[in-house]
C-alpha positions, 0 to 999 in steps of 0.5 A: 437490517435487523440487529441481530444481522448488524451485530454479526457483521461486526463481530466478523469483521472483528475477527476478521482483523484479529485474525490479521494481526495474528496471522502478521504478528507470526509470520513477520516474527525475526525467526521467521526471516527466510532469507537473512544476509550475514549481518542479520538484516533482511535483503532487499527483496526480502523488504520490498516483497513483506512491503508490498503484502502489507500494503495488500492486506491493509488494501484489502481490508480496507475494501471489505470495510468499503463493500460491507457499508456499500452492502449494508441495508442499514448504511445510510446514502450519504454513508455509502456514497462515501464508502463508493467513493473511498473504493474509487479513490483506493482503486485508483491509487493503487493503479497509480501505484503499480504504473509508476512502479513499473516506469520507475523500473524501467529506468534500469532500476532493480525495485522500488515501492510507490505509495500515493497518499492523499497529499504526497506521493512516496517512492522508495528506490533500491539503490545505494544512492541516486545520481541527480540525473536519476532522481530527475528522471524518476521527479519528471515521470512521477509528476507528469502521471500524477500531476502533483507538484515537486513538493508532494513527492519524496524519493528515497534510496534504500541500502538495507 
């Protein structure tokens, strides 16, 4: 790849991020807020919806950084069987993320967030606070499909 080729891919993927941050800087702004209760706060739906699409925008960007080393003449093997494995690691992640978000729900709760990191596992449950019995259930189901130990995962209830 010559470049010149190099250098426009760049600079896309430049503008493609200033582009973001823009685009998340305007639209998050408090005046903004479409749904605002009473004391100013955002709701929980609110929190989870604006949590969940950044969590999809950073994903994306993170997978057109991927596939562009991975499309690239000029990456080297070892780069793109980073990259390859990078995507892997991401894809699977987010299918944990959505299965879990899923079984929590099941347990009769009305939202949460998973994150899976490299070392720990986040959930964030709406709830004012959670019984023992709760947290239990929700400890046993994350650990048994991720196989991480109890250290690795934190829960939190959230009242917005």
């Amino acid at each position: 790849m010559s470049k010149k080729k190099k250098i426009i891919v760049l600079v896309s993927m430049v503008a493609l991020l200033v582009l973001t941050g823009c685009l998340n800087y305007f639209l998050n702004r408090p005046g903004n807020a479409q749904n605002v209760d009473a004391d100013n706060q955002t709701s929980y739906s609110d929190y989870f919806a604006a949590s969940r699409a950044d969590r999809e925008s950073s994903r994306s960007e993170t997978v057109m950084y991927y596939e562009a080393i991975i499309g690239s003449e000029a990456s080297s093997e070892e780069a793109k069987a980073n990259a390859e494995a990078g995507l892997a690691a991401l894809v699977s992640g987010m299918d944990t993320e959505q299965r879990l978000e899923a079984l929590i729900k099941s347990l009769g709760f009305d939202d949460c967030l998973v994150t899976v990191g490299a070392e720990n596992i986040n959930v964030i449950i709406k709830s004012d606070a959670l019984t023992d019995q709760e947290v239990a259930q929700v400890l046993d189901m994350v650990t048994t499909e991720t196989g991480k130990t109890l250290e690795f995962v934190r829960i939190k209830p959230i009242d917005l």
